[in-house]
LOBA-574840 format. One record per residue (C-alpha): residue in three letters; x negated, z negated, y. Coordinates in steps of 0.25 Angstrom, whole numbers, padded with zeros to 4 digits, always signed. Layout:
ALAXZY;...
***
This chain:
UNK-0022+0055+0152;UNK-0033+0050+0141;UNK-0035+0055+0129;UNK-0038+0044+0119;UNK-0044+0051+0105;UNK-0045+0040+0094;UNK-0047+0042+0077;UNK-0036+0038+0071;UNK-0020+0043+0074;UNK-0016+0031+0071;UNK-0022+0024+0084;UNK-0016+0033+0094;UNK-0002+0027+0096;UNK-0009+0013+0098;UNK-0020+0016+0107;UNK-0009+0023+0114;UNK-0001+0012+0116;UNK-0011+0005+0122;UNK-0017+0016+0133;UNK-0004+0020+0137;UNK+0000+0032+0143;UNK-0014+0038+0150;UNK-0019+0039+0136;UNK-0017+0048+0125;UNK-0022+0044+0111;UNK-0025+0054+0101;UNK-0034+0054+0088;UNK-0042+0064+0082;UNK-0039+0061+0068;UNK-0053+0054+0066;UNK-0065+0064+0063;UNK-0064+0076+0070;UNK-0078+0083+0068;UNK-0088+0083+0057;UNK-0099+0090+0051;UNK-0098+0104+0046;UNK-0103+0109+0032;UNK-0109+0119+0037;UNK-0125+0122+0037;UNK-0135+0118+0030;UNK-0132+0111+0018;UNK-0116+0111+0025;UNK-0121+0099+0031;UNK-0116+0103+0045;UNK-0130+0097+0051;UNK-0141+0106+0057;UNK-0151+0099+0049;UNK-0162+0108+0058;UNK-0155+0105+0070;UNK-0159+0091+0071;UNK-0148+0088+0062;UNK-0136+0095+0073;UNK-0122+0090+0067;UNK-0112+0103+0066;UNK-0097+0098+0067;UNK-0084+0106+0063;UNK-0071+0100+0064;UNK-0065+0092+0054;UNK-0054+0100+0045;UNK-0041+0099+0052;UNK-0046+0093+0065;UNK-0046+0105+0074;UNK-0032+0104+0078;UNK-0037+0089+0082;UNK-0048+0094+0091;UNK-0038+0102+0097;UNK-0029+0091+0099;UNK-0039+0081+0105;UNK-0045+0093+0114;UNK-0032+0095+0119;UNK-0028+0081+0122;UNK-0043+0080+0129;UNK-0039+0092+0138;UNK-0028+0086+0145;UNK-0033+0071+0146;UNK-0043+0066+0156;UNK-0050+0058+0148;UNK-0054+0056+0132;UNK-0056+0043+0126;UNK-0061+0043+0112;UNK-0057+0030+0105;UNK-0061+0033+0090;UNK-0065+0022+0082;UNK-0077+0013+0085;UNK-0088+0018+0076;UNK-0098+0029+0075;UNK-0087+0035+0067;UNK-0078+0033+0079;UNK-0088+0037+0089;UNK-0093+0050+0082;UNK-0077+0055+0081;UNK-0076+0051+0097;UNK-0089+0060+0099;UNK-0084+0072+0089;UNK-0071+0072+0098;UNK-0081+0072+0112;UNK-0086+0083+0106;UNK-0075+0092+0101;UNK-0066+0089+0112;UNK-0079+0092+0121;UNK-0077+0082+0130;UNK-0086+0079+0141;UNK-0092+0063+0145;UNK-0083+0061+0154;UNK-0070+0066+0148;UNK-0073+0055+0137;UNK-0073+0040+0134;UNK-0076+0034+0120;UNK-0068+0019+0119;UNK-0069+0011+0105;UNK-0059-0001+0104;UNK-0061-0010+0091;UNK-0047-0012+0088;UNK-0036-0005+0093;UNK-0027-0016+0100;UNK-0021-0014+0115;UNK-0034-0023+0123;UNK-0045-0015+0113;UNK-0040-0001+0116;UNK-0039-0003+0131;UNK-0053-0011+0132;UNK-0058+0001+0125;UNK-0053+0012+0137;UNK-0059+0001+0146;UNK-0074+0002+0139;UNK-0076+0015+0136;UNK-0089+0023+0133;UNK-0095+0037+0130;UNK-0098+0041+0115;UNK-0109+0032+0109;UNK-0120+0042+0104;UNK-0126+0036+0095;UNK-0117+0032+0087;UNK-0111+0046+0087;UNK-0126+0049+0082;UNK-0126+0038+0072;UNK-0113+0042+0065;UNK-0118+0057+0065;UNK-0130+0054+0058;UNK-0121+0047+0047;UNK-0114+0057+0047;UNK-0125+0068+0044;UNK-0131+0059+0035;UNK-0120+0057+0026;UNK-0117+0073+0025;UNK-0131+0077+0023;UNK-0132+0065+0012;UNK-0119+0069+0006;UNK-0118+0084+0006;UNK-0132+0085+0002;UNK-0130+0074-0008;UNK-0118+0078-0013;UNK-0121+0092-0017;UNK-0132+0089-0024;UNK-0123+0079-0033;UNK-0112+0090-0035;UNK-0123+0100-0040;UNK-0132+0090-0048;UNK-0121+0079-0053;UNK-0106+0076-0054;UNK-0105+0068-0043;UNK-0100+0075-0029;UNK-0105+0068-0017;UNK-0116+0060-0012;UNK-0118+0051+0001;UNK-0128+0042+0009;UNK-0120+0030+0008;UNK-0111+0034-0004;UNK-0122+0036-0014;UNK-0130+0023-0011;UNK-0115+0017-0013;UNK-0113+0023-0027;UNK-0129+0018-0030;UNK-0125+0003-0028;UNK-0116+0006-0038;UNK-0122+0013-0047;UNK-0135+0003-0048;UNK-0125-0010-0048;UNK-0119-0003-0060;UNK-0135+0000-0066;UNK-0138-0014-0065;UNK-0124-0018-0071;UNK-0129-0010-0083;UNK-0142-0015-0083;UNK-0138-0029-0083;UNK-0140-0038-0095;UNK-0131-0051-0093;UNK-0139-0064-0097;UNK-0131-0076-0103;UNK-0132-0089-0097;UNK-0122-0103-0099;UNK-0115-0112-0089;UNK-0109-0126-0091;UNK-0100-0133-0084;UNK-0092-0146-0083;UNK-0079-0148-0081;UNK-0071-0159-0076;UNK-0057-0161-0071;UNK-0060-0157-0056;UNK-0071-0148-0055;UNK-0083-0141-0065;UNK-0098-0143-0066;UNK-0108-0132-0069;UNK-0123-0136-0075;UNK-0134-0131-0064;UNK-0146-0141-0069;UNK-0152-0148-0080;UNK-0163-0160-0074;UNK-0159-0153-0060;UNK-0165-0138-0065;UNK-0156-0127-0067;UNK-0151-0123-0079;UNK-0149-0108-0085;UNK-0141-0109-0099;UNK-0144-0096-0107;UNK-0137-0099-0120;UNK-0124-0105-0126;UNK-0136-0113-0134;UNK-0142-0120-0121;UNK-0127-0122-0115;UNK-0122-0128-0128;UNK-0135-0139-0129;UNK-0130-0142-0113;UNK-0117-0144-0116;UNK-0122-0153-0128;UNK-0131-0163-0119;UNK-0119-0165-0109;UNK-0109-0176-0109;UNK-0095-0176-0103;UNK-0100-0186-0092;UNK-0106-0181-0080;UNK-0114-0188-0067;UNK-0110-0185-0053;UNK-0123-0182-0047;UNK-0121-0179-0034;UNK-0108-0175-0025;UNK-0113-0168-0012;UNK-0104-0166-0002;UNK-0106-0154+0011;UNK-0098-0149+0022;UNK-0101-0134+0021;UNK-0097-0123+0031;UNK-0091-0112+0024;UNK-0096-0100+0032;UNK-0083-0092+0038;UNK-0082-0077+0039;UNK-0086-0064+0047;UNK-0074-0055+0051;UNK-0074-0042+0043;UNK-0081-0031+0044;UNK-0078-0017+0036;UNK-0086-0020+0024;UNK-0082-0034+0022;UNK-0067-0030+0025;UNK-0068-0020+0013;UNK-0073-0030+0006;UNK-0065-0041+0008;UNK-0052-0032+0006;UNK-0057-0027-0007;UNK-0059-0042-0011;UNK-0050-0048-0007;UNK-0035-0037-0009;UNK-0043-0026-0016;UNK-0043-0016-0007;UNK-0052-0003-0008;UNK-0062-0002+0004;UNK-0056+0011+0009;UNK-0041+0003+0009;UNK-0046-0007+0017;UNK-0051+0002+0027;UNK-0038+0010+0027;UNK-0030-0003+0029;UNK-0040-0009+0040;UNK-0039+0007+0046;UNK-0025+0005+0049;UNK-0025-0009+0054;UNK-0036-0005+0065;UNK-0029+0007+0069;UNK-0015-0001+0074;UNK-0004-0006+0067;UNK+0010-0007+0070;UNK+0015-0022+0071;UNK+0027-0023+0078;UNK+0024-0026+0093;UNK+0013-0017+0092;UNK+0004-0007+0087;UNK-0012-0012+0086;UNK-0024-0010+0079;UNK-0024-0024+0068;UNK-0039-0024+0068;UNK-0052-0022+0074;UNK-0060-0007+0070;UNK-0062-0008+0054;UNK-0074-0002+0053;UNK-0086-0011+0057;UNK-0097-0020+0052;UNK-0097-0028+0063;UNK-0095-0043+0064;UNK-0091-0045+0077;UNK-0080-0050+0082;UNK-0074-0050+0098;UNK-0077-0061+0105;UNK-0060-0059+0109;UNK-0056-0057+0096;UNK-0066-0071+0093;UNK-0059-0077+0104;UNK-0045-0075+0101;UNK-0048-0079+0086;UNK-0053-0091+0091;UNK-0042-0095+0099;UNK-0033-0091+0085;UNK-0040-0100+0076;UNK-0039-0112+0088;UNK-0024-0110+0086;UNK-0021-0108+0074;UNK-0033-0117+0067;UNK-0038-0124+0076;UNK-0052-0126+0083;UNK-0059-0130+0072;UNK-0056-0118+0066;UNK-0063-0109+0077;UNK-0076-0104+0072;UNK-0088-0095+0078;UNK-0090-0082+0079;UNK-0098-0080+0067;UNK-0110-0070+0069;UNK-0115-0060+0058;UNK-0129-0060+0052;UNK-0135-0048+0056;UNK-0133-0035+0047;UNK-0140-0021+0047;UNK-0131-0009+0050;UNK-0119-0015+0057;UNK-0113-0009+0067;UNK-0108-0020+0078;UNK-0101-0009+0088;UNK-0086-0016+0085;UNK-0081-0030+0078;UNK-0078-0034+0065;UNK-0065-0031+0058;UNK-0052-0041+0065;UNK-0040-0042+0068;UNK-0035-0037+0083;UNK-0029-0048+0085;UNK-0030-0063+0079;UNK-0016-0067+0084;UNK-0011-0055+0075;UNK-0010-0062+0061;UNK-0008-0056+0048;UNK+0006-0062+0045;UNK+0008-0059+0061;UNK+0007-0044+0058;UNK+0009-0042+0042;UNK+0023-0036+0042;UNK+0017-0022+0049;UNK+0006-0022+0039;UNK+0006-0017+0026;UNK+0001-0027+0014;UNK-0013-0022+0013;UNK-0014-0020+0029;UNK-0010-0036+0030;UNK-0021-0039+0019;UNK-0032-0032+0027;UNK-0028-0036+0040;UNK-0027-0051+0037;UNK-0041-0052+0031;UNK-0045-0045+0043;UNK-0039-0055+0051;UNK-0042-0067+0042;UNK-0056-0063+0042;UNK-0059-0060+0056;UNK-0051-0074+0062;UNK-0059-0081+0051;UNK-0073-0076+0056;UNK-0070-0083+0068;UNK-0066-0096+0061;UNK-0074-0110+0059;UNK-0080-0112+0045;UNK-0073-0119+0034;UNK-0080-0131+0029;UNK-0081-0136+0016;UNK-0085-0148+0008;UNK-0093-0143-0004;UNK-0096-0153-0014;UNK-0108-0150-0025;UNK-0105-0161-0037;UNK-0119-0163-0048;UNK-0115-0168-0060;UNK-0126-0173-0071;UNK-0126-0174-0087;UNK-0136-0177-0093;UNK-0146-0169-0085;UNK-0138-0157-0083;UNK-0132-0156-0070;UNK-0119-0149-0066;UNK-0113-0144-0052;UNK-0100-0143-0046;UNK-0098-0139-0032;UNK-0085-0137-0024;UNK-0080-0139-0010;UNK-0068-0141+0000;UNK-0063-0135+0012;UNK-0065-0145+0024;UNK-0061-0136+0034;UNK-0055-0121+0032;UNK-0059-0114+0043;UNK-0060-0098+0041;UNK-0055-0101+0027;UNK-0041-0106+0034;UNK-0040-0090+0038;UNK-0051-0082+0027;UNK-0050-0092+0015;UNK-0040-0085+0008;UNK-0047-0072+0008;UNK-0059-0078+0002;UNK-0062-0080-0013;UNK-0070-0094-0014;UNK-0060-0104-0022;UNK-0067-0119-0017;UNK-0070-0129-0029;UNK-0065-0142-0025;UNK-0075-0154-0031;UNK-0068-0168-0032;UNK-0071-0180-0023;UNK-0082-0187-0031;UNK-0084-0197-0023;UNK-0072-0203-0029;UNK-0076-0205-0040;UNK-0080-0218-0047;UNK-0090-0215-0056;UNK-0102-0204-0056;UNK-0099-0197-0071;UNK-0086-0188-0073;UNK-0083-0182-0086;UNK-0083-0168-0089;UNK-0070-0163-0094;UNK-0078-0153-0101;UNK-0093-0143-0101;UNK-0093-0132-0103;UNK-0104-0119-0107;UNK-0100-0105-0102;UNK-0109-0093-0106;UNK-0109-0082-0095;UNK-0119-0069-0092;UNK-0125-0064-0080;UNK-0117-0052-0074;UNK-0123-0041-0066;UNK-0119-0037-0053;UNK-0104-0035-0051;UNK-0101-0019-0048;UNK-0096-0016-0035;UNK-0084-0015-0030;UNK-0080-0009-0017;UNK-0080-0023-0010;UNK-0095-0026-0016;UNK-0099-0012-0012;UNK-0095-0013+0001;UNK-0100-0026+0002;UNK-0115-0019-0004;UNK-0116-0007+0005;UNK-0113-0016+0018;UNK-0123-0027+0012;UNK-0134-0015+0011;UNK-0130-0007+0024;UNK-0125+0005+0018;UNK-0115+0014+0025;UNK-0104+0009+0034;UNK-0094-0001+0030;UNK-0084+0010+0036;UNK-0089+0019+0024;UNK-0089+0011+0013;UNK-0073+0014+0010;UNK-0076+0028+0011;UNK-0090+0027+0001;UNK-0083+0019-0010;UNK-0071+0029-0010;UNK-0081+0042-0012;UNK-0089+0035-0023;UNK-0076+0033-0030;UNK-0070+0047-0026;UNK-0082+0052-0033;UNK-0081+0046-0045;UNK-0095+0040-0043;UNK-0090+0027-0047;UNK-0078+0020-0053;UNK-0068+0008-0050;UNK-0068-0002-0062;UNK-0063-0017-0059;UNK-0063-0013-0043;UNK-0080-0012-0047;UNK-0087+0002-0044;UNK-0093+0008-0057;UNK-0101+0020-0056;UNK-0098+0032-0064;UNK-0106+0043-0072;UNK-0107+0050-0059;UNK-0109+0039-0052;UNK-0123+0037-0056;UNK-0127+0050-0059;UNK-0125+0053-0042;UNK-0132+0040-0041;UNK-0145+0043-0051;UNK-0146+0056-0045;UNK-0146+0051-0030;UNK-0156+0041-0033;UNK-0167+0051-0042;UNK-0168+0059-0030;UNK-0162+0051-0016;UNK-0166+0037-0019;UNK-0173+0035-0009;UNK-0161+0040+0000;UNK-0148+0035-0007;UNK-0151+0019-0008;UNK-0147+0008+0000;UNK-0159+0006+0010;UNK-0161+0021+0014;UNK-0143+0021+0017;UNK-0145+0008+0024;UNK-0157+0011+0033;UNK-0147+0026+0036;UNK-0137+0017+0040;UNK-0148+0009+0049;UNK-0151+0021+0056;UNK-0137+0025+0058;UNK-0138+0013+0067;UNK-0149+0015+0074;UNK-0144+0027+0079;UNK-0130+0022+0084;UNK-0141+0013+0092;UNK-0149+0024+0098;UNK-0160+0018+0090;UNK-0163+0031+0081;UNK-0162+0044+0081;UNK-0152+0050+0074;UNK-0161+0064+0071;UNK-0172+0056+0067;UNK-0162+0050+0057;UNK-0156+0063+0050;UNK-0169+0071+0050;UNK-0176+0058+0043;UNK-0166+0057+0034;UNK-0165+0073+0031;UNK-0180+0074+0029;UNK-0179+0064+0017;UNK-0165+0067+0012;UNK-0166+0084+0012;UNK-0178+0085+0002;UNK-0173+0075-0008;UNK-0160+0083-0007;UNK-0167+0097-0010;UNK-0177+0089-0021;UNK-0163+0085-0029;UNK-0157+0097-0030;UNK-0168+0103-0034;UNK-0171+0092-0045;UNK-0159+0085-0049;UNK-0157+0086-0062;UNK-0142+0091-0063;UNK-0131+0087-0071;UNK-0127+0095-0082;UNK-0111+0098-0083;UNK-0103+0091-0095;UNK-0101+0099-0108;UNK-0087+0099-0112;UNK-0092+0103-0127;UNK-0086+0116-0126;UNK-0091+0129-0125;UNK-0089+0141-0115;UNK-0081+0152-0121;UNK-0087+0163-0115;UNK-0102+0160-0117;UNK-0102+0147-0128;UNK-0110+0138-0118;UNK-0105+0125-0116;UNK-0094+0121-0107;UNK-0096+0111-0095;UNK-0089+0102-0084;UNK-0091+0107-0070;UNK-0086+0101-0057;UNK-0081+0111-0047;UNK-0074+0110-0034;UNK-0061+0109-0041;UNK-0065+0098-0052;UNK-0072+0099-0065;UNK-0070+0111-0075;UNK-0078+0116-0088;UNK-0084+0128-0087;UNK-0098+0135-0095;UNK-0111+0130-0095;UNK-0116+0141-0094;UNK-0111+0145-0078;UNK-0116+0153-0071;UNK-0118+0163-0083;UNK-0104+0158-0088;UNK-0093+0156-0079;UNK-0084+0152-0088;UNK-0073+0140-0084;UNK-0065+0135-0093;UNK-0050+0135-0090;UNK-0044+0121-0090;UNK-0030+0118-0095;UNK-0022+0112-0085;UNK-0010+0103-0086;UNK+0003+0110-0081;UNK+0010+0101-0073;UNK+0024+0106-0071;UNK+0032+0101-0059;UNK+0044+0109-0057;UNK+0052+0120-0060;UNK+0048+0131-0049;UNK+0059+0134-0039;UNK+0055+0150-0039;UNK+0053+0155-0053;UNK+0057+0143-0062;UNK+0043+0143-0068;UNK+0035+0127-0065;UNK+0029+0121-0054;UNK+0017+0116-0057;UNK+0005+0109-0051;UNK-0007+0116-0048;UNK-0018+0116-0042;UNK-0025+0126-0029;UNK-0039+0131-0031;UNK-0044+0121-0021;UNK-0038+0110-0029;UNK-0025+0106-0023;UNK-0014+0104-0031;UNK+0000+0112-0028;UNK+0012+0116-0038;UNK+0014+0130-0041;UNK+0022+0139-0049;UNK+0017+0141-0062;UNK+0022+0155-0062;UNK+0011+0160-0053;UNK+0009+0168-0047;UNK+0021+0175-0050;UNK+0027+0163-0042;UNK+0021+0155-0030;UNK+0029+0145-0030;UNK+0019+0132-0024;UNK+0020+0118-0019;UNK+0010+0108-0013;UNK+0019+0099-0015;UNK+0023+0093-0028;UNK+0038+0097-0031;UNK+0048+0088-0036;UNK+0057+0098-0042;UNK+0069+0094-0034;UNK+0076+0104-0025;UNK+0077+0103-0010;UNK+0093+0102-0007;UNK+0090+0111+0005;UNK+0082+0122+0001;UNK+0081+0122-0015;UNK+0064+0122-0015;UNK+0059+0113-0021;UNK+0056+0097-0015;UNK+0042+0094-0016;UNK+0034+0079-0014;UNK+0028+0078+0000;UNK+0019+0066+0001;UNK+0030+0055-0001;UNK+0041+0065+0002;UNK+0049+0076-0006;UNK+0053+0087+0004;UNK+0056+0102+0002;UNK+0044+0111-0001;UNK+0054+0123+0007;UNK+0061+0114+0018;UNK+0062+0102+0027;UNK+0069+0096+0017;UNK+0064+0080+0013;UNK+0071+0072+0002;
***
C-alpha cells in the first residue's frame, strides 16, 4: 500500500479514483508547521544563528500529524502530491520532516491539473523535494515576519494603525500617493468641435495641417463662426489591419478580467477558480475543470495546443487556427507550470453548466474562452480614416469593420471595444457632404483615475511586486485594517491610512517602495535557481532593516489619544480614546498615575425569557471577546448559551431550541427542528 498526502480534502476522493486501490489519498489540511513566536522579538528565527527557522505546529494540527504518521507507518511508500509551487513544496518538505521520513521512503510528484492522464503521468515522473525552492519560500516567509512583527508593533505603539508588511505597505503607498496627486491636481479647461452628419461624426485635429488646442469658449466660439455647413472629403484611406488576439490568462490578468467584466472581488475569484481546479462533480465523472490557479506563466502544452487546434479546425475551420503566440519577456515570472485553461477543450461551458453554480460557469467560461482564443488566428479589420476640410480646419473620423473574426468569434463578447463603422465613400458622387450640424463641447483634464482592485492588481504585477497569488490576500488586509475605503468599487485611503504610510516613509523609505520590494522578489528568484544564497539574502536585509527599526522607536514622534472633551472624575485631567486588545475605550490621560476607565453603557439586548429563574436571557460578551447569552440574574443563575436561542421549547426535552449554523436544534438533546 502507498500513501498519497495532498493539501486539500476535497482532492482525495478524486485522486483516489484514479490510483486505485494500492494507494491511499490523504490530506494534511494544507500548512501543517509554521514559525513560532518565540525568541527574540517572538520572531521564531535565531537571528544569531544564521537566521535558523524554529517551527511549532500549527493550532489544531497535532492530531493531523498524528494521523499522517500513522498512515506512513503502515504504507511502503509516501508520495507527497501538494500543490505545485514553493507553497506547495515547502508544505511537502514540512510533512518530510515531521513525519521524519527518510529519502527513500518518499517521492515528491506535481501534476498541473487534476484529470485521470495528469495524475497518473505525475506517479510516473516523480522527483525528490526541490531545495531551493523550499529555501526561497522560507526566505519569504522570514522576510514577511521579521517586516511585519517588527513593523507592525511599532504602528500599534506609535499610531492607530495595527499592522505592517513588505508587500502590504508598498500596496497601501500606491494608494496613497495616486490619492496625493488627485488632491494636487488642478484641471485645465480645453474645447473640442465636432461635426455631425447622418452616418458618422468628425472631430477638429488641425488648422493649415498644425494641431489645434482650444483653451476657451472664446477661441471655439470664432471656430465655429468661420466654418460653413459644407465640408470636403480630403482623403479616404483604407488598410487591412491585424487586430492582435490574446494570451491565456494568468492569475493577475484572471482577477482582473473577473473584476471587469462580472464584478467580482479578487479573493471570489480565487475561491471560485479553487474549487474548479480541485474537481467538480459532472455527472459521468468527477475532474478537476482547470489547470493549477496560481501562476504567472504564459505557457501552454503543446497537447492541450494540439488538441485546441484540432477544436477550432472542426468547429471553425482552418483559417481559424492561429500560433502559438509567445510572451514578451517579463521579470519575476515564474515559468514552472502553464497558464490558466480548461482540462479539456472538448468540455464546453454549455456542455457542463448544469453542475455549475452561476458564478462557477461565468469564471470557467472566460477561462475557457480565453485559453482556446489564445490559440486562434487574428481577426482582421478594415479601418477606414476619413479627413474632411473647411475652410482650413480639418476634421477626422475613423472607424473600421471586421473582415474576419477570428478570436473575436470565441473572446469578442468579453471585450469592451464597440467598432465605429464609417460609410462607403467611394459611393458617393460628389467630394462635399453637409454637416447636420457643429458643435463646441468644454471639458477639463482629469487626473489619474483611483484604483480599484482590478487596476491594483494590474499596478503591482506591472511593477513586480509581490506574487499574483497574494494579491487577494493583500487587498483584503488593507481593507480589514480600515487603511482604506471602497467608494464607487475605487480605493480611497482613510485618516489611518496615510498616517501608516507617512510614518513608514519618514523613517523606511528607502525600504518600503516599489524598487527595494521588487529587487526582494528578484532575489527570491534567484535562490529557487540556486543562483544566491539565501543567508546572504536575510543577513543583508537585517543589517539595513534592524537599525532603522530601533532609530523609529526611539524617534517617532507618537500619536497623541483623542480627547473626548471630558474630564476624569478622580483626578480632573482630561479623558481620552485608547485602543485595547478588546477595542476602544475612554480612559484618563493621566494613566499610569490615573488608572481610571470609564464605564461604558451598554445596550441590553434581551433574547428570551430564561428557562431556570424566569429572569432574561441576554446577549453578552466573554473577556476574550466572543459573544455568548447569559442570564442576567448572574451569578445567582448560570444559565448560558453559545448559541443564540430562539425562545421556542424543545418538544422532547423542554430546554430551550437554539440557532445552529443554518439549523435550530435542542441546546439539551439530539433534537433538530
Amino acid at each position: 500500500m502507498n500513501l498519497v498526502i495532498v493539501e486539500s480534502p476535497s482532492k482525495t476522493k478524486t485522486i483516489g479514483k484514479y490510483l486505485g486501490s494500492n494507494y491511499k489519498v490523504v490530506s494534511s489540511k494544507g500548512h501543517i508547521r509554521d514559525l513560532a513566536t518565540t525568541g527574540k522579538f517572538g520572531l521564531g528565527i535565531d537571528i544569531e544563528n544564521n537566521f535558523e527557522p524554529n517551527y511549532t505546529v500549527i493550532k489544531g494540527k497535532s492530531n493531523v500529524i498524528k494521523e499522517l504518521k500513522k498512515d506512513a507507518a503502515s504504507c511502503d511508500k509516501v508520495y507527497l502530491a501538494t500543490d505545485p509551487d514553493r507553497e506547495g513544496e515547502a508544505i511537502s518538505w514540512h510533512i518530510y520532516d515531521a513525519l521524519k521520513l527518510k529519502p527513500n521512503d518518499y517521492d515528491r510528484v506535481v501534476f498541473n491539473e487534476i484529470t485521470h492522464d495528469a495524475v497518473v503521468n505525475a506517479f510516473n515522473h516523480p522527483r525528490k523535494i526541490d531545495e531551493n525552492l523550499v529555501k526561497s519560500q522560507e526566505t519569504r516567509r522570514m522576510l514577511d515576519r521579521i517586516i511585519g512583527f517588527r513593523l507592525s508593533k511599532l504602528m500599534q505603539s506609535k499610531t492607530g494603525g495595527k499592522s505592517a508588511g513588505r508587500v502590504q505597505s508598498v500596496a497601501l503607498k500606491l494608494i496613497v500617493d495616486r490619492e496625493r496627486e488627485i488632491e494636487a491636481f488642478i484641471p485645465e479647461e480645453y474645447w473640442t468641435i465636432k461635426a455631425i452628419f447622418p452616418d458618422f461624426e468628425a472631430h477638429l485635429e488641425k488648422y493649415k495641417n498644425k494641431k489645434i488646442e482650444i483653451k476657451s469658449d472664446v477661441e471655439a466660439t470664432k471656430i465655429l463662426n468661420s466654418l460653413s455647413k459644407s465640408y470636403n472629403i480630403e482623403s479616404v484611406e483604407k488598410k487591412e489591419k491585424n487586430k492582435k488576439g490574446v494570451m491565456p490568462f494568468t492569475t493577475s490578468t484572471l482577477q482582473q478580467a473577473c473584476a471587469n467584466k462580472f464584478n467580482f472581488g479578487a479573493s471570489k475569484t480565487m475561491r471560485i477558480a479553487q474549487k474548479l481546479y480541485e474537481s467538480v462533480d459532472i455527472g459521468t465523472e468527477t475532474v478537476g475543470l482547470i489547470t493549477y490557479m496560481r501562476t504567472d506563466s504564459l505557457r501552454l502544452s503543446d497537447v492541450f495546443v494540439k488538441d485546441a487546434h484540432n477544436y477550432i479546425v472542426k468547429n471553425f475551420g482552418k483559417e481559424y487556427v492561429g500560433p502559438v503566440k509567445k510572451a514578451k519577456s517579463t521579470q519575476n515570472v515564474q515559468d514552472a507550470h502553464e497558464a490558466i485553461r480548461p482540462t479539456s477543450i472538448t468540455r464546453t461551458p454549455e456542455s457542463i453548466k448544469e453542475y455549475l453554480t452561476p458564478d462557477e460557469y461565468k469564471v470557467y467560461s472566460i477561462i475557457y474562452a480565453r485559453a482556446l482564443a489564445s490559440v486562434m488566428a487574428d481577426a482582421k479589420v478594415l479601418a477606414t480614416t476619413i479627413i474632411l476640410e473647411n475652410n482650413d480646419y480639418y476634421f477626422k473620423a475613423t472607424g473600421q469593420i471586421v473582415t474576419f473574426k477570428g478570436y473575436l468569434d470565441v473572446y469578442g463578447k468579453y471585450m469592451d471595444s464597440e467598432d465605429v463603422i464609417l460609410p462607403d465613400f467611394e459611393g458617393y458622387n460628389t467630394k462635399v457632404i453637409i454637416a447636420e450640424d457643429t458643435i463646441k463641447e468644454q471639458h477639463f483634464t482629469s487626473p489619474k483615475p483611483r484604483f480599484t482592485e482590478a487596476s491594483l492588481i494590474k499596478e503591482l504585477e506591472s511593477l513586480g511586486i509581490g506574487r499574483p497569488s497574494t494579491y487577494a490576500k493583500i487587498l483584503e488586509v488593507i481593507k480589514e485594517r480600515a487603511y482604506v475605503r471602497l467608494e464607487d468599487k475605487k480605493f480611497i485611503p482613510t485618516e489611518v491610512g496615510f498616517e501608516i504610510t507617512d510614518k513608514l516613509q519618514e523613517f523606511f523609505s528607502n525600504i518600503i517602495n516599489v524598487e527595494y520590494t521588487a529587487n526582494m522578489e528578484t532575489d527570491l528568484d534567484l535562490i529557487a535557481d540556486q543562483k544566491e544564497d539565501n543567508i546572504k539574502v536575510l543577513k543583508s536585509f537585517y543589517e539595513t532593516f534592524e537599525p532603522l527599526v530601533k532609530k523609529a522607536f526611539d524617534e517617532m514622534e507618537k500619536k497623541a489619544p483623542e480627547e473626548t472633551g471630558e474630564t476624569c472624575p478622580e483626578c480632573g485631567s482630561p479623558l481620552v480614546i485608547r485602543s485595547g486588545k478588546f477595542g476602544k475605550f475612554t480612559a484618563c490621560s493621566n494613566y499610569p498615575t490615573c488608572k481610571y476607565i470609564k464605564k461604558e453603557e451598554k445596550e441590553i439586548t434581551t433574547i428570551c425569557e430564561c428557562p431556570s429563574c424566569g429572569h432574561n436571557i441576554i446577549e453578552k460578551k466573554s473577556h476574550r471577546g466572543k459573544v455568548f447569552y447569559g442570564c442576567d440574574n448572574y451569578p445567582a443563575c448560570k444559565m448560558a448559551y453559545w448559541d443564540k436561542p430562539t425562545g421556542e421549547k424543545c418538544p422532547e426535552c423542554s430546554a430551550l431550541l437554539v440557532e445552529h449554523g443554518k439549523k435550530i436544534k435542542c441546546s439539551n438533546c439530539d433534537y433538530v427542528k
